[in-house]
C-alpha positions in Angstrom: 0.0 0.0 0.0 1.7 3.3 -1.1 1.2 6.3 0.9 -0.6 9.2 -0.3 1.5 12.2 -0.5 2.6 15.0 -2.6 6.3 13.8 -2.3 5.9 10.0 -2.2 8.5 8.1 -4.1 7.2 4.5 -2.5 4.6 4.4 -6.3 4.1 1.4 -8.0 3.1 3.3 -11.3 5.8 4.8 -13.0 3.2 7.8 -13.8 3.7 10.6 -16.9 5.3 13.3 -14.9 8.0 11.1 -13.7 8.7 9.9 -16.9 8.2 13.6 -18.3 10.3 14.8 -15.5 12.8 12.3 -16.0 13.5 12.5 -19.5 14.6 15.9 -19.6 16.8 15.6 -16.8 18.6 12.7 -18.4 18.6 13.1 -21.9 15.9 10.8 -23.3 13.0 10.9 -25.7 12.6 13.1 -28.5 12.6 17.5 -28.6 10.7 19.4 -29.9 11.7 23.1 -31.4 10.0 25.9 -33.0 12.5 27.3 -35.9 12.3 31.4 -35.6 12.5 33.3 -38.8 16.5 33.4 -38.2 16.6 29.9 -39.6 14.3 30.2 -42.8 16.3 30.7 -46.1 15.7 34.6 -47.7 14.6 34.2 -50.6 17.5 36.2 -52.3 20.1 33.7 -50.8 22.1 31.0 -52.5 20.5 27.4 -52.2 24.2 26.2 -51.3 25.9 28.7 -49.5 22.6 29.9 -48.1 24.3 33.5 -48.3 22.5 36.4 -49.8 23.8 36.0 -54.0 26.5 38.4 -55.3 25.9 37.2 -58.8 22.7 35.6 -59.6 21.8 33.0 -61.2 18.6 30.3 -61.5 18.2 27.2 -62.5 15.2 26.2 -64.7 13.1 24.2 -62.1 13.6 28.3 -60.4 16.3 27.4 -57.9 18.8 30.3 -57.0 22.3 30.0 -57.2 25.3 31.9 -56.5 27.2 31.9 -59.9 30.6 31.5 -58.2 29.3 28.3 -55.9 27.6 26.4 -58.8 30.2 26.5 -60.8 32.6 25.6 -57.8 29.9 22.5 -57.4 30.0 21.9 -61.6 33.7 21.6 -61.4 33.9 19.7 -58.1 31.2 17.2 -59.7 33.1 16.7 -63.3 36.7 16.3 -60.9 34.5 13.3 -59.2 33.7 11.9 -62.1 37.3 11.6 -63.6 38.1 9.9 -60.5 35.6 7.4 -60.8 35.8 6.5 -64.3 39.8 5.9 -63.9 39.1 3.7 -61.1 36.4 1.8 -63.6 39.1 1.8 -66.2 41.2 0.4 -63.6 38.9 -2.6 -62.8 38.2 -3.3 -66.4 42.2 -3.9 -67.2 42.5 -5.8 -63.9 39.6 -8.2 -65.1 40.5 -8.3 -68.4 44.0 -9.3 -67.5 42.6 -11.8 -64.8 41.0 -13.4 -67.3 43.9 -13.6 -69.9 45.6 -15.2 -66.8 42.6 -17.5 -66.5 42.7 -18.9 -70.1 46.6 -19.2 -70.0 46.5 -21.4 -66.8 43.5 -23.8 -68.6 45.5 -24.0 -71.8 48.8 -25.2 -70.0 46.4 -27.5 -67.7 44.9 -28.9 -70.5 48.6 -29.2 -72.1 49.6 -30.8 -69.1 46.8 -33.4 -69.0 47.4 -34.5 -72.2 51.1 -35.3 -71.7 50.4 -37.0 -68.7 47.7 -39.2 -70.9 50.5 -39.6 -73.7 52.8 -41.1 -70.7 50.2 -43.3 -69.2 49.8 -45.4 -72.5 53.8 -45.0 -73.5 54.4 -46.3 -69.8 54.6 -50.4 -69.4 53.9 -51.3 -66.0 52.0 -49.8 -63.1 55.1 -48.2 -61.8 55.8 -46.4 -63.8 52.4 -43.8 -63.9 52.6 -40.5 -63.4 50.4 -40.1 -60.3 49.2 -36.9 -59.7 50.6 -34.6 -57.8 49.0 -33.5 -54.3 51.6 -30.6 -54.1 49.6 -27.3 -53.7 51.9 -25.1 -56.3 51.2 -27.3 -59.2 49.3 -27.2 -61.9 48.9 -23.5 -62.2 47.7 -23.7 -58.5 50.5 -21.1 -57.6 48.6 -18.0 -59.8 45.1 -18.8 -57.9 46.7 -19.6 -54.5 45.2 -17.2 -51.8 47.7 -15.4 -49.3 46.4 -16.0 -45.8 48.8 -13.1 -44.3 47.6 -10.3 -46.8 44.2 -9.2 -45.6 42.8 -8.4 -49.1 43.9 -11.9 -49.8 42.2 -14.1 -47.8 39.7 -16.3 -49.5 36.3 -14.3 -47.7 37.5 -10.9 -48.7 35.2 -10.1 -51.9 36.4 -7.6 -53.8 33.8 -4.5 -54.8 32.6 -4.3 -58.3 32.6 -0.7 -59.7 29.9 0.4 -62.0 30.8 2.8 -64.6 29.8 6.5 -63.7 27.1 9.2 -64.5 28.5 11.5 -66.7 25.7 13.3 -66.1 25.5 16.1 -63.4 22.4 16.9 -61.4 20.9 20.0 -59.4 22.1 19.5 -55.5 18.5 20.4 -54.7 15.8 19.5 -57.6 18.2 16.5 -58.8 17.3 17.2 -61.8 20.1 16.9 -64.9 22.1 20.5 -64.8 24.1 22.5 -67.2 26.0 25.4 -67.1 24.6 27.1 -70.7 20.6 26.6 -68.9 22.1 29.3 -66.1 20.0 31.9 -66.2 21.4 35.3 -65.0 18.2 37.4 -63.1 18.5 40.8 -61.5 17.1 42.2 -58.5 15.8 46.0 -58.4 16.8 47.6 -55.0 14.6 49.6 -52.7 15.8 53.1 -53.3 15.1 54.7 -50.2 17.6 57.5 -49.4 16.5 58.2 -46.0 17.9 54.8 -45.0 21.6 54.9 -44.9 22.0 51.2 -43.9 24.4 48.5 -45.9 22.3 46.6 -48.0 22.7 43.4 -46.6 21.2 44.4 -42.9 17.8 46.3 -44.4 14.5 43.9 -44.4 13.5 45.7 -47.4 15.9 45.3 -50.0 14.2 44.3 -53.2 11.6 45.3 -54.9 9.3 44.6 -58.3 10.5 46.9 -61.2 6.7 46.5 -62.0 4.5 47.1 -58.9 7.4 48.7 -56.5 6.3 46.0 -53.9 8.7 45.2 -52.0 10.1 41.3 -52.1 10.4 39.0 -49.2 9.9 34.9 -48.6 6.1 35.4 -48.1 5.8 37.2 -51.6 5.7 34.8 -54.5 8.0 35.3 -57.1 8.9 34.8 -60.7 11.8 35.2 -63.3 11.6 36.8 -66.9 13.5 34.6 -68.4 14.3 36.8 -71.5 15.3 39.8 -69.3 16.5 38.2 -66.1 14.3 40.6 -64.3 12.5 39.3 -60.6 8.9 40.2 -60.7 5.8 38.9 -58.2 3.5 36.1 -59.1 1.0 38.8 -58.7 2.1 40.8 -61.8 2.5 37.5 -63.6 -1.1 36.7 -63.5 -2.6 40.1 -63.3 -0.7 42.2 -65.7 1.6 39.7 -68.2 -1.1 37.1 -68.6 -3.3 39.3 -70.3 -1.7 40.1 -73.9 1.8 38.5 -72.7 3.6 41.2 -73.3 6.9 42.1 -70.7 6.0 45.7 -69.3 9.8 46.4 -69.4 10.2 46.9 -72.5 7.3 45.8 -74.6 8.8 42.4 -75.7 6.5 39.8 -76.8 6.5 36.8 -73.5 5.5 33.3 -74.0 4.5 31.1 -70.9 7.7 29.2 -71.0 9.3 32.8 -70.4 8.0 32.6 -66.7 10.0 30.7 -64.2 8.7 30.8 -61.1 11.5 31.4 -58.5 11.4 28.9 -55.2 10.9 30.5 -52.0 13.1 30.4 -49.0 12.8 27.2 -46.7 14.5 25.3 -43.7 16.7 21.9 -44.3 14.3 19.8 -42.3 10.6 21.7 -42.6 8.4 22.1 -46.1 8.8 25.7 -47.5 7.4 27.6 -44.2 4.4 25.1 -43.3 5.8 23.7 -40.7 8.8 25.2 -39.1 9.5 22.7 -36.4 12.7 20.4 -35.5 12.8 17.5 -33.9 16.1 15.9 -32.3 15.5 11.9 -31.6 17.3 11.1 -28.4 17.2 7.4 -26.6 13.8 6.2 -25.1 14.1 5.7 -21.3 13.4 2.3 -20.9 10.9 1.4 -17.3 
């Protein structure tokens, strides 16, 4: 019978607040965290670097890109490659000469069979056959004779097949194929506000749409002008450019494939500012 007080250890039920209370004294179960605005991508910044872009450029699937970092990533990805397919190469020649080893040993075992036939019917008495041998270095046992004191060796060490590699290089985000001529340079229109004196990179406001003047932020929707490179809002897209499809830059005739809508800013582990919480598994405390 356990006593009923407000301090009473003496429980036979290991009840939720214990458990609650336990676990975040210890270390166990799973936390949960809200992400603040501090930890959501701007929608200006690189998808790599996730630094606001110096030099702009967008991919077609509308992924942003600092010019200096993709191509850093291009480069880094074609080096890979190289590697890979002279270590394929190197696999290929190491088979094929296995297997030119391979058909020399069965050609001289087959050569030795027969002359060991030819001497069994020459030979006159049962003395005089050659019995076979029962050393372990002959008949072309010495090429196929595994080392036991060389690790990669031994007789359970299998040895890993390479396949040959993609050529191809793909987005880091979309991973979708990428190429260096599909690039497409934008540019932003600044908030010109000369009251504000601030560096660009601390002001809130800091683009805006050459069309409406509204300024640009990760709760705006955005688009490209693919002909022009210009950022404009969705808004303008469907409202003004839809109409007659003509670009109000410069009166340039606009086709729907001319519109690339540009991703907005989101977190590594929540959708695109739907849900902007983290978890962090930790060990279950066992009762």
């Amino acid at each position: 019978m356990t006593r009923h007080a407000r301090n009473c250890t003496a429980g036979a039920v290991y009840t939720y607040h214990e458990k609650k209370k336990d676990a975040a004294a210890s270390g166990y179960g799973t936390n949960t965290q809200r992400v603040g605005k501090d930890s959501v991508k701007d929608f200006d910044c690189c998808c790599l670097t996730l630094q606001p872009c110096r030099n702009s450029v967008v991919t077609k699937d509308g992924y942003l890109f600092d010019k200096e970092a993709i191509l850093e990533y291009v480069l880094t990805k074609k080096k890979e490659y190289t590697r890979k397919l002279k270590e394929y190469e190197k696999q290929k020649r190491k088979e094929e000469e296995q297997s030119q080893e391979q058909t020399a040993t069965e050609e001289l075992k087959k050569l030795q069979d027969f002359l060991n036939s030819e001497k069994t019917i020459v030979s006159k008495g049962p003395s005089a056959i050659d019995r076979a041998s029962v050393s372990n270095m002959k008949n072309g046992k010495d090429k196929v004779l595994p080392s036991f004191w060389i690790p990669f060796k031994t007789p359970e060490t299998k040895e890993l097949v390479l396949k040959k590699p993609d050529k191809t290089i793909y987005c880091p985000i979309s991973s979708n194929p990428l190429k260096v001529k599909d690039l497409i340079p934008i540019k932003f229109t600044q908030v010109r506000d000369p009251d504000d004196k601030r560096s660009l990179i601390v002001k809130q406001a800091r683009y805006m749409c050459p069309v409406t003047h509204d300024v640009l932020g990760n709760s705006v929707p955005c688009a490209v002008i693919k002909t022009t490179g210009d950022v404009i809002t969705m808004e303008c897209v469907e409202k003004l450019i839809k109409k007659d499809w003509i670009n109000p830059l410069d009166n340039s005739k606009l086709t729907p494939q001319d519109i690339i809508p540009l991703q907005r800013g989101g977190t590594g582990y929540a959708s695109v500012n739907d849900s902007l919480e983290g978890r962090h598994e930790r060990p279950v405390l066992q009762v």
